[in-house]
Biopython code that builds the backbone (N, CA, C, O; Angstrom):
import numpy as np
from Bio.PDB.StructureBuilder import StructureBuilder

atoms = [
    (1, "UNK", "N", (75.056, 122.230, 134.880)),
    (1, "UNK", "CA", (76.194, 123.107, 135.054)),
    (1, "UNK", "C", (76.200, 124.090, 133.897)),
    (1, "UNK", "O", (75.847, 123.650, 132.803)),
    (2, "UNK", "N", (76.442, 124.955, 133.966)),
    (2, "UNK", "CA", (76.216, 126.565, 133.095)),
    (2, "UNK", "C", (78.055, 126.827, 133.409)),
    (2, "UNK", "O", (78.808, 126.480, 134.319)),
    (3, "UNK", "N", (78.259, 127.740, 131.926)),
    (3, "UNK", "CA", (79.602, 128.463, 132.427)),
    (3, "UNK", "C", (79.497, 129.911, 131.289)),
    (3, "UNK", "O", (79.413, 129.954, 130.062)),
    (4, "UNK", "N", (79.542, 130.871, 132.211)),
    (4, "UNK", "CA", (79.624, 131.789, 131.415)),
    (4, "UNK", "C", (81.255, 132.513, 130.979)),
    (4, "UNK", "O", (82.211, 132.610, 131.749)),
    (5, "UNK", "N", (81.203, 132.991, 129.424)),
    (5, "UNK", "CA", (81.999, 133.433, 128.827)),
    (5, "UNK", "C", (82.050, 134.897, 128.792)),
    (5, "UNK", "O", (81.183, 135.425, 128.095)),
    (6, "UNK", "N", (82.938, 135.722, 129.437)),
    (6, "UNK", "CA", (82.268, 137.288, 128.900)),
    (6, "UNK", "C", (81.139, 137.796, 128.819)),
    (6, "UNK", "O", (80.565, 138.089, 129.869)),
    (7, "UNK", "N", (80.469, 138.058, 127.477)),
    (7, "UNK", "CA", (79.530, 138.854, 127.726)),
    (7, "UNK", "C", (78.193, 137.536, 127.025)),
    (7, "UNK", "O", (76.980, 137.705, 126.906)),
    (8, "UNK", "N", (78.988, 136.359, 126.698)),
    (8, "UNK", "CA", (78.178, 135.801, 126.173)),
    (8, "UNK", "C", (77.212, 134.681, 126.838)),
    (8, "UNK", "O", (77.537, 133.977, 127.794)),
    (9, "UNK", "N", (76.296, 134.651, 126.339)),
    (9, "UNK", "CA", (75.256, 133.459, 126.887)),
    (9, "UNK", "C", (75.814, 132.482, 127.851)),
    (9, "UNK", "O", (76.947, 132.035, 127.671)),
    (10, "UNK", "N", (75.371, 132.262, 128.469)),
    (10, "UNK", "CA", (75.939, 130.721, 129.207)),
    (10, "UNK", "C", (75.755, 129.781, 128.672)),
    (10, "UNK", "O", (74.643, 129.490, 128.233)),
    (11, "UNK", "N", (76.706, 129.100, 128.565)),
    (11, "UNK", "CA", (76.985, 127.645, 127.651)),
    (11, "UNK", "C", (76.164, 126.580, 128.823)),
    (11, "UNK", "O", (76.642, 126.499, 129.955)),
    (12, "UNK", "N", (75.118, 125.919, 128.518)),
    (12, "UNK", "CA", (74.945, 124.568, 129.108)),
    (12, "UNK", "C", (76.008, 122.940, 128.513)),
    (12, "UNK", "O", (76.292, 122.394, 127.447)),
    (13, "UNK", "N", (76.238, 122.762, 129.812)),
    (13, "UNK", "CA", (77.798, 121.392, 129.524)),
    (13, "UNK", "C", (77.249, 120.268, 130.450)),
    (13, "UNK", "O", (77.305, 120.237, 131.679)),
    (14, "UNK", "N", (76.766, 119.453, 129.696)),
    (14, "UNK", "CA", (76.022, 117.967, 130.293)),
    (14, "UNK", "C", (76.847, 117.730, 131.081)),
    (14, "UNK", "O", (77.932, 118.288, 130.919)),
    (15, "UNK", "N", (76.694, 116.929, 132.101)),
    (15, "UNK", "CA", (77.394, 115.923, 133.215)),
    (15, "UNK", "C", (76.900, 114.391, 133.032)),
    (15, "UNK", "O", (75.897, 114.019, 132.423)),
    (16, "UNK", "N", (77.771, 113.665, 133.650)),
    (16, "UNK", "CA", (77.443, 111.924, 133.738)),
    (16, "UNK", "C", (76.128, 111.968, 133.975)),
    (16, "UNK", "O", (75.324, 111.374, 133.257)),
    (17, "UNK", "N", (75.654, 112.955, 135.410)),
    (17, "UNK", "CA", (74.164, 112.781, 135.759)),
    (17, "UNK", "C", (73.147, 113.038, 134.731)),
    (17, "UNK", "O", (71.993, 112.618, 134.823)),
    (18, "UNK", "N", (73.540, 113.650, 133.871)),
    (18, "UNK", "CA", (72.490, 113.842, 132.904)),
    (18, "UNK", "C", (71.971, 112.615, 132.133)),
    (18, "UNK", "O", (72.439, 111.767, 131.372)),
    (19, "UNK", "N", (70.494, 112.994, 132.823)),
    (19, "UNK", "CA", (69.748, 112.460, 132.270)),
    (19, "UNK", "C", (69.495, 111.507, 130.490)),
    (19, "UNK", "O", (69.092, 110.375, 130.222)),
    (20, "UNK", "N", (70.044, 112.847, 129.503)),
    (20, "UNK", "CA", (69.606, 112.698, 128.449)),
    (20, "UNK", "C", (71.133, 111.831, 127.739)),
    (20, "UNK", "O", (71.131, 111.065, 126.776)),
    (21, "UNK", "N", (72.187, 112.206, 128.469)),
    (21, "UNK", "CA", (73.549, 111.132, 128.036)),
    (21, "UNK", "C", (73.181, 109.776, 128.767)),
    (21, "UNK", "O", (74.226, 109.172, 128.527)),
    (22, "UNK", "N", (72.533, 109.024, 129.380)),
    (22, "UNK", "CA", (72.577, 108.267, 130.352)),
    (22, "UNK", "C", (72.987, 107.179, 129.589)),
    (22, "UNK", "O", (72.665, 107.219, 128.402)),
    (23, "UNK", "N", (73.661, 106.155, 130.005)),
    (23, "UNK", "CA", (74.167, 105.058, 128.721)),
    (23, "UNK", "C", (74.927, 105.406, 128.368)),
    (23, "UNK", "O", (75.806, 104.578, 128.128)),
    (24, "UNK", "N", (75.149, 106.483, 128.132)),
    (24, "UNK", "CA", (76.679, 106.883, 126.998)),
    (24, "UNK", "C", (77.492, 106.647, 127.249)),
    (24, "UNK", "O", (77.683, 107.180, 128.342)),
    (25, "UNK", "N", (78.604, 105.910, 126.862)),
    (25, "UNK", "CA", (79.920, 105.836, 127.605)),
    (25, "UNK", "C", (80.736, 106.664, 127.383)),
    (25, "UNK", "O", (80.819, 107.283, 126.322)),
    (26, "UNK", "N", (81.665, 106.837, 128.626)),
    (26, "UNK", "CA", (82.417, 107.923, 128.417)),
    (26, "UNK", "C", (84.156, 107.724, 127.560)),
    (26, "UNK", "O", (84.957, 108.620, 127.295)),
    (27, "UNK", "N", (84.282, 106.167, 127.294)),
    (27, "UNK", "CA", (85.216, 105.768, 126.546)),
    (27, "UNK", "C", (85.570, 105.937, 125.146)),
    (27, "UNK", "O", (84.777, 105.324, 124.432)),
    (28, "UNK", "N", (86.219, 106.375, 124.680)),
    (28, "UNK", "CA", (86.370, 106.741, 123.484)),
    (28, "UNK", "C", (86.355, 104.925, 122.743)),
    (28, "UNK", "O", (86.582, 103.929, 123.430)),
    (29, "UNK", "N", (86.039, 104.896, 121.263)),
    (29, "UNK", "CA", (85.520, 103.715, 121.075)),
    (29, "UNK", "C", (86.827, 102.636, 120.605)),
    (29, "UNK", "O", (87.788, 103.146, 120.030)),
    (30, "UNK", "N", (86.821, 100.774, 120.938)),
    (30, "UNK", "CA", (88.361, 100.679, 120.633)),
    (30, "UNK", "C", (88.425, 100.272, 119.073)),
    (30, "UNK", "O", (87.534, 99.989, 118.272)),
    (31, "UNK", "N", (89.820, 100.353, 118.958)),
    (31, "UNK", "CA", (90.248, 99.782, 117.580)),
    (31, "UNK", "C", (89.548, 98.630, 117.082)),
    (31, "UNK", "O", (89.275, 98.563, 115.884)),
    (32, "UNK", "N", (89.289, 97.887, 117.735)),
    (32, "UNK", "CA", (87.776, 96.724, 117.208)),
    (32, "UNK", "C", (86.975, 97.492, 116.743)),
    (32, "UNK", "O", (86.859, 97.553, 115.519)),
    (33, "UNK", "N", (86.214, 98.275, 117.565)),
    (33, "UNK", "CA", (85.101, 99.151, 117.041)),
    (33, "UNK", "C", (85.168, 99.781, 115.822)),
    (33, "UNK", "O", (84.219, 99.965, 115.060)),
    (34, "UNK", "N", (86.590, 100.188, 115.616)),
    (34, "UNK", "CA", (86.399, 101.302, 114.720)),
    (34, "UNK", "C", (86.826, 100.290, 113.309)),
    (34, "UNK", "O", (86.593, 100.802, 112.214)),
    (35, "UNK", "N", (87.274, 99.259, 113.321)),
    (35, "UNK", "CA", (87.514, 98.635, 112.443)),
    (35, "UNK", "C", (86.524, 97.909, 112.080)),
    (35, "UNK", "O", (86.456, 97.685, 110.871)),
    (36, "UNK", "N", (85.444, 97.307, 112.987)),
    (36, "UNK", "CA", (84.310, 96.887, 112.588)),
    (36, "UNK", "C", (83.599, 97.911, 111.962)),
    (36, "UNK", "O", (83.075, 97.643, 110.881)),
    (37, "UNK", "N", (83.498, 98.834, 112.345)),
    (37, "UNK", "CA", (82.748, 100.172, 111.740)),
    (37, "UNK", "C", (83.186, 100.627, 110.018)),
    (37, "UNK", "O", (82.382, 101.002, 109.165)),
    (38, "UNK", "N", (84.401, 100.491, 109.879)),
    (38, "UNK", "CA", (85.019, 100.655, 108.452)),
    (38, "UNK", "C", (84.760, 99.184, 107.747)),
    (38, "UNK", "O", (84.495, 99.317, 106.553)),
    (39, "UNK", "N", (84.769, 98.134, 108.094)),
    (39, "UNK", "CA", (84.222, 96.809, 107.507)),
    (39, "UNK", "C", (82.670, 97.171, 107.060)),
    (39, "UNK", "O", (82.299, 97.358, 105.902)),
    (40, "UNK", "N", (81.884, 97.225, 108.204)),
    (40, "UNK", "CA", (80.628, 97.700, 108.151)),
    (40, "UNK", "C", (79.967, 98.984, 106.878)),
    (40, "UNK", "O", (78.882, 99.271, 106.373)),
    (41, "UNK", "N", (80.996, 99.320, 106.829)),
    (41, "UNK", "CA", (80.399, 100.819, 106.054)),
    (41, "UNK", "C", (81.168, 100.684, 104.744)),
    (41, "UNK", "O", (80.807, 101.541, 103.937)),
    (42, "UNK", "N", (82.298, 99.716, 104.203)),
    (42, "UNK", "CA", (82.399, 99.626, 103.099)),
    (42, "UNK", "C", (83.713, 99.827, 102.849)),
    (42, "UNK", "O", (84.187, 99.232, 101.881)),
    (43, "UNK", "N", (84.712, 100.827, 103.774)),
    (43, "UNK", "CA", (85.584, 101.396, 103.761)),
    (43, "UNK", "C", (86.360, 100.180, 103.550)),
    (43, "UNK", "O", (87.159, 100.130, 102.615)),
    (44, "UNK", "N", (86.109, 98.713, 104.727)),
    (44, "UNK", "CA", (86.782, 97.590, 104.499)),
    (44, "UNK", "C", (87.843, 97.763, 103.409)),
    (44, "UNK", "O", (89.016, 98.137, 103.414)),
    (45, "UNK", "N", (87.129, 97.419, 102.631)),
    (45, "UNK", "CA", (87.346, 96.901, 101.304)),
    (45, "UNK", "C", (88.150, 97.577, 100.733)),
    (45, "UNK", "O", (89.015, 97.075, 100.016)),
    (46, "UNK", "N", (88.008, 99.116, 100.971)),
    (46, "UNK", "CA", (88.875, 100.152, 100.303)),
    (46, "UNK", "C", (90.574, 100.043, 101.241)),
    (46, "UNK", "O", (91.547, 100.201, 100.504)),
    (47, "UNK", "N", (90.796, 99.861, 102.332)),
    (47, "UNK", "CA", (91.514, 99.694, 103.286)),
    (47, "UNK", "C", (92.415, 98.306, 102.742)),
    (47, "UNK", "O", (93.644, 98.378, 102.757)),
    (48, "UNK", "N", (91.674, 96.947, 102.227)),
    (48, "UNK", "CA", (92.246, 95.986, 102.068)),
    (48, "UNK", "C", (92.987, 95.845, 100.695)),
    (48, "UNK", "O", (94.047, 95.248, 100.507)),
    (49, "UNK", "N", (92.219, 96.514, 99.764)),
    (49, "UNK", "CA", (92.847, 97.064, 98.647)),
    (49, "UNK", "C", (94.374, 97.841, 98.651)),
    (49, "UNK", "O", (95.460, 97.384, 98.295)),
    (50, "UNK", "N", (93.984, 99.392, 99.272)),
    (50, "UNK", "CA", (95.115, 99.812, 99.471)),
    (50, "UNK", "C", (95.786, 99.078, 99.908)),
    (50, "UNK", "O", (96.640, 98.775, 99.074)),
    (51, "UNK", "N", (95.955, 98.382, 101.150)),
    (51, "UNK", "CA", (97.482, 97.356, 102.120)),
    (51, "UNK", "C", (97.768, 96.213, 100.680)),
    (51, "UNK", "O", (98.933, 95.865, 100.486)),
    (52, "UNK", "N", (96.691, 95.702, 99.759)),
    (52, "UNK", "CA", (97.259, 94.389, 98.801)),
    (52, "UNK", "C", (98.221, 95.595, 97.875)),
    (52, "UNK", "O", (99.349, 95.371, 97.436)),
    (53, "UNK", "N", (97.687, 96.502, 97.767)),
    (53, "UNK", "CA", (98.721, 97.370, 96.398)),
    (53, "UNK", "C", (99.905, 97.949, 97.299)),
    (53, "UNK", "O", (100.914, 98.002, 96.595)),
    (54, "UNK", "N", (100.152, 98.393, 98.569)),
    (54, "UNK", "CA", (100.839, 99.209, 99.366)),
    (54, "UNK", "C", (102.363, 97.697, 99.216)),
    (54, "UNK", "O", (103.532, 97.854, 98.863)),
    (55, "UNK", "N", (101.754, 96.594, 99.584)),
    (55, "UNK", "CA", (103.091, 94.625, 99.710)),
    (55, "UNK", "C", (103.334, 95.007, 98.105)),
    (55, "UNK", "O", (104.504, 94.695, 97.885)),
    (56, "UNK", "N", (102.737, 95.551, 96.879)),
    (56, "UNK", "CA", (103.180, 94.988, 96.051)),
    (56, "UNK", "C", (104.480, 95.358, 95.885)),
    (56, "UNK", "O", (104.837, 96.267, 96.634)),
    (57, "UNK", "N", (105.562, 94.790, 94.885)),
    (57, "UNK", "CA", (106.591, 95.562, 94.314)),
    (57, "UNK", "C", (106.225, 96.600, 92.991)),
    (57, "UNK", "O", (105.262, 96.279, 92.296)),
    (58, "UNK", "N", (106.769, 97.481, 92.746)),
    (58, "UNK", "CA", (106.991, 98.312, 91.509)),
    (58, "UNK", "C", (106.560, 97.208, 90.302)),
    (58, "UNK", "O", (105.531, 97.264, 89.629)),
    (59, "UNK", "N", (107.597, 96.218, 90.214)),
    (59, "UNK", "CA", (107.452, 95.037, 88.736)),
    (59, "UNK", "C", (105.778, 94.811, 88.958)),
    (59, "UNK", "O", (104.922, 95.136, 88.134)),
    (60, "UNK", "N", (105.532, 94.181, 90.262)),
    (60, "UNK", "CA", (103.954, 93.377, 90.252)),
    (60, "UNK", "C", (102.837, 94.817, 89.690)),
    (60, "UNK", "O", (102.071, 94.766, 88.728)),
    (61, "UNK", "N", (103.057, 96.053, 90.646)),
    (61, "UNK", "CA", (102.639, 96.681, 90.401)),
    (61, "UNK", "C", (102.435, 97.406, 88.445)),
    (61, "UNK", "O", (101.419, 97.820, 87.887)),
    (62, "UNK", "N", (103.430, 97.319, 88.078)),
    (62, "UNK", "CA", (103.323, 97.388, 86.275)),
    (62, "UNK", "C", (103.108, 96.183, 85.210)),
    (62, "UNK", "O", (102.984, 96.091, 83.989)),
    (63, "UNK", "N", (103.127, 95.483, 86.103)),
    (63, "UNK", "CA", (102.342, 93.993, 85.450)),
    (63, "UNK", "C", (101.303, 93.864, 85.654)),
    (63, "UNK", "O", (100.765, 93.249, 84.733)),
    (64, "UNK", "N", (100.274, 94.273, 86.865)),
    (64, "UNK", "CA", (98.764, 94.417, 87.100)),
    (64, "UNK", "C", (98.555, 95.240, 85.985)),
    (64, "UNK", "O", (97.894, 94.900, 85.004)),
    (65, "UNK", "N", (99.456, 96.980, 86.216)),
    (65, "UNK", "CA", (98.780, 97.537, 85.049)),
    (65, "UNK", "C", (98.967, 97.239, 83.847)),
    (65, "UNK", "O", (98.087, 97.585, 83.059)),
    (66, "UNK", "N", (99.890, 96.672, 83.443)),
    (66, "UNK", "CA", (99.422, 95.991, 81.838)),
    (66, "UNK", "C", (98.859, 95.189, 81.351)),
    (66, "UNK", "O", (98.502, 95.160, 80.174)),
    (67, "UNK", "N", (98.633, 94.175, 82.401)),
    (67, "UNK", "CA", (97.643, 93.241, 82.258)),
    (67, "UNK", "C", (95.719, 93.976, 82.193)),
    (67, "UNK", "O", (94.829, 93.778, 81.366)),
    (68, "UNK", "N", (95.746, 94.848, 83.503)),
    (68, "UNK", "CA", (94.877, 95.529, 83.221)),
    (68, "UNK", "C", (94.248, 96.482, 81.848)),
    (68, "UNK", "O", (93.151, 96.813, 81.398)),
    (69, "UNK", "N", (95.791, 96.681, 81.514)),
    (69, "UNK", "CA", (95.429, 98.039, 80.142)),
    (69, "UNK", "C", (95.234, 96.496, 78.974)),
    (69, "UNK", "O", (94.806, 96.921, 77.901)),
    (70, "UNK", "N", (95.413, 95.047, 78.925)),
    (70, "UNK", "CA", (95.248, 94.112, 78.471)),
    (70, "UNK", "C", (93.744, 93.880, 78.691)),
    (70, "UNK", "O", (93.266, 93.114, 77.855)),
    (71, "UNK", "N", (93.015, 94.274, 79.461)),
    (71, "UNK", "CA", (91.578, 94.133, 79.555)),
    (71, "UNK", "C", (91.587, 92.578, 80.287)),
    (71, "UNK", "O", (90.643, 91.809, 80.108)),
    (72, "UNK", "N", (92.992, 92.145, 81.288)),
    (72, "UNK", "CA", (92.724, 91.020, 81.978)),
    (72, "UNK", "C", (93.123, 91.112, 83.213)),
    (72, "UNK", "O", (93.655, 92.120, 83.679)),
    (73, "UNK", "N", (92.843, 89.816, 83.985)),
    (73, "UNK", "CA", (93.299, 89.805, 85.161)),
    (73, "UNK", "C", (93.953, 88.917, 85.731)),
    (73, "UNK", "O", (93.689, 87.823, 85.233)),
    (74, "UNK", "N", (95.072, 88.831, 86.971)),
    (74, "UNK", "CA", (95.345, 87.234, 87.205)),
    (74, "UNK", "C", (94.162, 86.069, 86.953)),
    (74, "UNK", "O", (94.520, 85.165, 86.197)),
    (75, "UNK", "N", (93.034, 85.990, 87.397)),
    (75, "UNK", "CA", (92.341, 84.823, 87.163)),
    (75, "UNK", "C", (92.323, 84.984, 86.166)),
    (75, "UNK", "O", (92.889, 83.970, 85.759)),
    (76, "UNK", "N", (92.052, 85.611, 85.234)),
    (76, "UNK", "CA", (92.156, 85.184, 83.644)),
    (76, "UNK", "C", (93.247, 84.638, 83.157)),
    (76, "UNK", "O", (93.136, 83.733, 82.330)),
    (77, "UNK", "N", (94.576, 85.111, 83.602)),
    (77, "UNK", "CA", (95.789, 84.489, 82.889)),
    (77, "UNK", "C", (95.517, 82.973, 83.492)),
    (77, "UNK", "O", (95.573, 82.040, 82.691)),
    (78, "UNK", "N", (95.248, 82.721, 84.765)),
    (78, "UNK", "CA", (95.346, 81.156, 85.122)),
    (78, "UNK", "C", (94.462, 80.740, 84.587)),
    (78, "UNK", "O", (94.786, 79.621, 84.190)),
    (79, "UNK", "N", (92.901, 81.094, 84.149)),
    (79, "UNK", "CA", (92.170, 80.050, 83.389)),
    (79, "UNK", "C", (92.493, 79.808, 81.562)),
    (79, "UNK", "O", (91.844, 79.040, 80.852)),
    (80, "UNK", "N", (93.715, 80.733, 81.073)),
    (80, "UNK", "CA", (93.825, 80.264, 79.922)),
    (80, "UNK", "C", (94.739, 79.020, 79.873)),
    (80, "UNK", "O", (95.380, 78.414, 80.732)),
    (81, "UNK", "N", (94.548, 78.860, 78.474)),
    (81, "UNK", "CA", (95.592, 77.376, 77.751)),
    (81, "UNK", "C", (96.730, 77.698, 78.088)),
    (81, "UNK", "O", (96.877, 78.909, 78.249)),
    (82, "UNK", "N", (97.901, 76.856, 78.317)),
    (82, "UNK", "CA", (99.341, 77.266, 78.490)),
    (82, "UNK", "C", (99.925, 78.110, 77.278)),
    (82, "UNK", "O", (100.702, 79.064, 77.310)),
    (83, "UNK", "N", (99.302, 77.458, 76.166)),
    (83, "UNK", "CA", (99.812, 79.033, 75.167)),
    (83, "UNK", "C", (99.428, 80.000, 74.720)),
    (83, "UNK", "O", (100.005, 80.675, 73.867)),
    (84, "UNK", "N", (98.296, 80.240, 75.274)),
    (84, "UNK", "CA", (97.496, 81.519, 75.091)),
    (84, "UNK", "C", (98.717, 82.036, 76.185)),
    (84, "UNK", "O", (99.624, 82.801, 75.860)),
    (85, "UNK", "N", (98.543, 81.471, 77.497)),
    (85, "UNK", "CA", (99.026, 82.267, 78.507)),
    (85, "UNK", "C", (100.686, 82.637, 78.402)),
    (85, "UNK", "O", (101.159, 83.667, 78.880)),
    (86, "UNK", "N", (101.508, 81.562, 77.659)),
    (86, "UNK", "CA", (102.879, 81.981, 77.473)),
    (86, "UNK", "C", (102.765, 83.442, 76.588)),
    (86, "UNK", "O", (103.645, 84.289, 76.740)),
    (87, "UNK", "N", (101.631, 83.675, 75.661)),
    (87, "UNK", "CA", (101.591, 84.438, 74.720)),
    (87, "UNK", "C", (101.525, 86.078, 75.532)),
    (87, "UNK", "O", (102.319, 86.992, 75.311)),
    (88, "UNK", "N", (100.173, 86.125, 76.649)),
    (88, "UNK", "CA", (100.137, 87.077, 77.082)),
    (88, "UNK", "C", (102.232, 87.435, 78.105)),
    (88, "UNK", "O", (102.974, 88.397, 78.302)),
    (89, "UNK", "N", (102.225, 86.163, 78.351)),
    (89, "UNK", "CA", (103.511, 86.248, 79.357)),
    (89, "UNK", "C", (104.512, 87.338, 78.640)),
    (89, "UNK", "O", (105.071, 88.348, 79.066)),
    (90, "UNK", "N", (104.490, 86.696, 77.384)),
    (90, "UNK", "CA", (105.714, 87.016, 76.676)),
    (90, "UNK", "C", (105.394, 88.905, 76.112)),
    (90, "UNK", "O", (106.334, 89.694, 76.199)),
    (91, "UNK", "N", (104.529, 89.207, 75.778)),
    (91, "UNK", "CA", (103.904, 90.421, 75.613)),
    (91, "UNK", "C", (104.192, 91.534, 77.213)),
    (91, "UNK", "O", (104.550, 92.711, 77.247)),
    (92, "UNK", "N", (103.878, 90.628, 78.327)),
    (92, "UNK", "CA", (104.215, 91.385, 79.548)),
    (92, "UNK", "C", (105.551, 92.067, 79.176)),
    (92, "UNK", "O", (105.984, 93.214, 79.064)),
    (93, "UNK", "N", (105.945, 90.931, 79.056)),
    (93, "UNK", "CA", (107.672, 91.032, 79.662)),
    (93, "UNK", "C", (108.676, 92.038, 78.049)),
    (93, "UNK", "O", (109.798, 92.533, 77.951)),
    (94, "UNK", "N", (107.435, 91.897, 77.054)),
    (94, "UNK", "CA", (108.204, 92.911, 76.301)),
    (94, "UNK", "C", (108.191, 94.485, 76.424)),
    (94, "UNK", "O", (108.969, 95.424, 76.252)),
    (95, "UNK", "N", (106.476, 94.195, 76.937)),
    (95, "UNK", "CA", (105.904, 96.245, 77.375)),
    (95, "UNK", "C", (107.350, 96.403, 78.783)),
    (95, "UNK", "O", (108.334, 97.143, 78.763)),
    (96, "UNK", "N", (107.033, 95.662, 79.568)),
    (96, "UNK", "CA", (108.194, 96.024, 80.497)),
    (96, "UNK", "C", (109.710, 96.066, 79.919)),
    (96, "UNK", "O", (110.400, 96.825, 80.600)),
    (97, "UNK", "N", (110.364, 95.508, 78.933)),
    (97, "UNK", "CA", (111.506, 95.824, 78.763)),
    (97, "UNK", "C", (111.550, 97.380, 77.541)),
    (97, "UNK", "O", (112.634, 97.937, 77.368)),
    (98, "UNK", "N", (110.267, 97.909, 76.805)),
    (98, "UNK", "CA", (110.158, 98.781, 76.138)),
    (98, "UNK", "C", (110.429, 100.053, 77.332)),
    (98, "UNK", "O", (111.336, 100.877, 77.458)),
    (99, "UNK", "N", (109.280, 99.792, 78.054)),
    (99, "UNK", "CA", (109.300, 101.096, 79.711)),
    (99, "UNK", "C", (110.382, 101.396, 79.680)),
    (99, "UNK", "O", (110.751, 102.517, 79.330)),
    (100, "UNK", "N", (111.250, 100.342, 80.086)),
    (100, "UNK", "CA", (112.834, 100.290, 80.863)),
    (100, "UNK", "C", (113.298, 100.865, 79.599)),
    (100, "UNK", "O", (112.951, 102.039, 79.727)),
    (101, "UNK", "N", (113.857, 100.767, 78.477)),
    (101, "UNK", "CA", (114.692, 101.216, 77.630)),
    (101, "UNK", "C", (114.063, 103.019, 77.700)),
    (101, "UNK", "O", (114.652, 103.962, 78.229)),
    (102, "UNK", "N", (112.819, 103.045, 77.039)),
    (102, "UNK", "CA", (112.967, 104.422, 77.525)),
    (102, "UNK", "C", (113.080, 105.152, 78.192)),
    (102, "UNK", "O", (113.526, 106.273, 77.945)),
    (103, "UNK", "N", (112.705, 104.739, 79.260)),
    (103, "UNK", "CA", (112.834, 105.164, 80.930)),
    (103, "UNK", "C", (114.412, 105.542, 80.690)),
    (103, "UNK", "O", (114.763, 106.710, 80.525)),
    (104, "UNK", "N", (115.085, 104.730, 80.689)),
    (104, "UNK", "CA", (116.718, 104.958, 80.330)),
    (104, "UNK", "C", (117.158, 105.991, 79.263)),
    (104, "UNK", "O", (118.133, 106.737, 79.349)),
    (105, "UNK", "N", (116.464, 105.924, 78.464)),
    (105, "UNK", "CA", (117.098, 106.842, 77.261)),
    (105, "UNK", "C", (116.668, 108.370, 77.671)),
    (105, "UNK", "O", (117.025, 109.314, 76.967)),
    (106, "UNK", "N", (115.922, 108.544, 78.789)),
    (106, "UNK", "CA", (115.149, 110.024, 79.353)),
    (106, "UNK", "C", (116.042, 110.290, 80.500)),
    (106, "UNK", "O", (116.239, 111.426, 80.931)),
    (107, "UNK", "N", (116.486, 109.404, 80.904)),
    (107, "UNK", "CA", (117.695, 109.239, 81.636)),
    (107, "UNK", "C", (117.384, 109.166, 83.513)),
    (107, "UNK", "O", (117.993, 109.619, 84.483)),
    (108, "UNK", "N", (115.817, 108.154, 83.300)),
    (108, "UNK", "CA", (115.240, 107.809, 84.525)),
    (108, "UNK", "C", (115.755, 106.751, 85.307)),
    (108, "UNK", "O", (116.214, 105.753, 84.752)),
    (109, "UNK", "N", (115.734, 106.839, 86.283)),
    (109, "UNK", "CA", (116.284, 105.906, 87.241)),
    (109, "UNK", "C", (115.760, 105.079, 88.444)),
    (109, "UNK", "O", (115.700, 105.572, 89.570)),
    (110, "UNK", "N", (115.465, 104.080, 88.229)),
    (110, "UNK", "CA", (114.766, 103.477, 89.495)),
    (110, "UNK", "C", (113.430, 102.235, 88.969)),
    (110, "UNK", "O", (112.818, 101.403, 89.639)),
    (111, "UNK", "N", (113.363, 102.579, 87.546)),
    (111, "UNK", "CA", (112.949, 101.587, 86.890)),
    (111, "UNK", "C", (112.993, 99.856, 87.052)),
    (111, "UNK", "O", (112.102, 99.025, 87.230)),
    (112, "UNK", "N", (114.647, 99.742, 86.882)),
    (112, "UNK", "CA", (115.140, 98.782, 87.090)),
    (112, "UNK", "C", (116.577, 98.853, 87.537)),
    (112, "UNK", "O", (117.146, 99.944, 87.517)),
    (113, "UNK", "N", (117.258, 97.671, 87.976)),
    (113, "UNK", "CA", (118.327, 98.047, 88.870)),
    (113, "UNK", "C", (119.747, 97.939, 88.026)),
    (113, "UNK", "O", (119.399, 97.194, 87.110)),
    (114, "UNK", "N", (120.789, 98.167, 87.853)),
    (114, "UNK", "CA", (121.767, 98.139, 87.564)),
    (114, "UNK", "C", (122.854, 97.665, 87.826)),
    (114, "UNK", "O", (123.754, 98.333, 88.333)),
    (115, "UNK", "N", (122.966, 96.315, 87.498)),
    (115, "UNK", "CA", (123.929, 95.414, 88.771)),
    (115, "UNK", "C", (125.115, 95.542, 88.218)),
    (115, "UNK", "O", (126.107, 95.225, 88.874)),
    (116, "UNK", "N", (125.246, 96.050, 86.853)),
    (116, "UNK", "CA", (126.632, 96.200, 86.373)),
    (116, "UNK", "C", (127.381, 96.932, 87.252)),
    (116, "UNK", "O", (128.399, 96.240, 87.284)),
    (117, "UNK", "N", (127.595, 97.902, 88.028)),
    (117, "UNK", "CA", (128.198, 98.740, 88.694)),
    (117, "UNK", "C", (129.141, 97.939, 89.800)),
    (117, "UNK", "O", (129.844, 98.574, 90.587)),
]
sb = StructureBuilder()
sb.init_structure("model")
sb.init_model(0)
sb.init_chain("A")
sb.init_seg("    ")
for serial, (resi, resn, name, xyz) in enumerate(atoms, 1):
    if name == "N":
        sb.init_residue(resn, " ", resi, " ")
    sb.init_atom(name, np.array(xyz, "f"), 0.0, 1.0, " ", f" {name:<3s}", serial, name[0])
structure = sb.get_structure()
């Protein structure tokens, strides 16, 4: 099948009968497919990442990163001694109450919540 445009060339536009598509399906491919295809190619991983950081909260989320800017990770805090690990605990929970005070004194909001009200 040919279709001409104006003054231009005729476009050749395959059909089912064609030969050289034969096999092809004409279904667009399903959500299995395309998710096997992003597993397959690596994307997985990038996909499962984003959705674990997308559940976190704000707190978990600034406790990864300080633990991170700590050069550690949850499995590291669980394989230390209980007082190594109270030690890093207690260090968390001070960078997070430093944030919050300044966060406040800049006069940011959403940091942490304010139940006094």
């Amino acid at each position: 099948m040919s279709l001409a445009i104006g003054a231009y060339t005729p476009l050749s536009i395959p059909s089912a009968a064609d030969p050289s598509i034969a096999g092809a399906s004409a279904a667009p491919p399903t959500v299995a497919d395309a998710s096997a295809a992003a597993r397959n190619s690596g994307a997985g991983k990038a996909v499962s990442d984003f959705l674990d950081y997308a559940k976190e909260t704000p707190a978990q989320r600034m406790r990864d990163a300080i633990l991170k800017s700590m050069g550690l990770s949850e499995d590291d805090l669980k394989n230390m001694s209980p007082e190594k690990r109270k030690a890093v605990e207690e260090t968390i929970r001070q960078r997070i109450k430093e944030a919050a005070e300044e966060a406040a004194k800049k006069g940011k909001t959403g940091l942490v919540a304010d139940v006094t009200a």
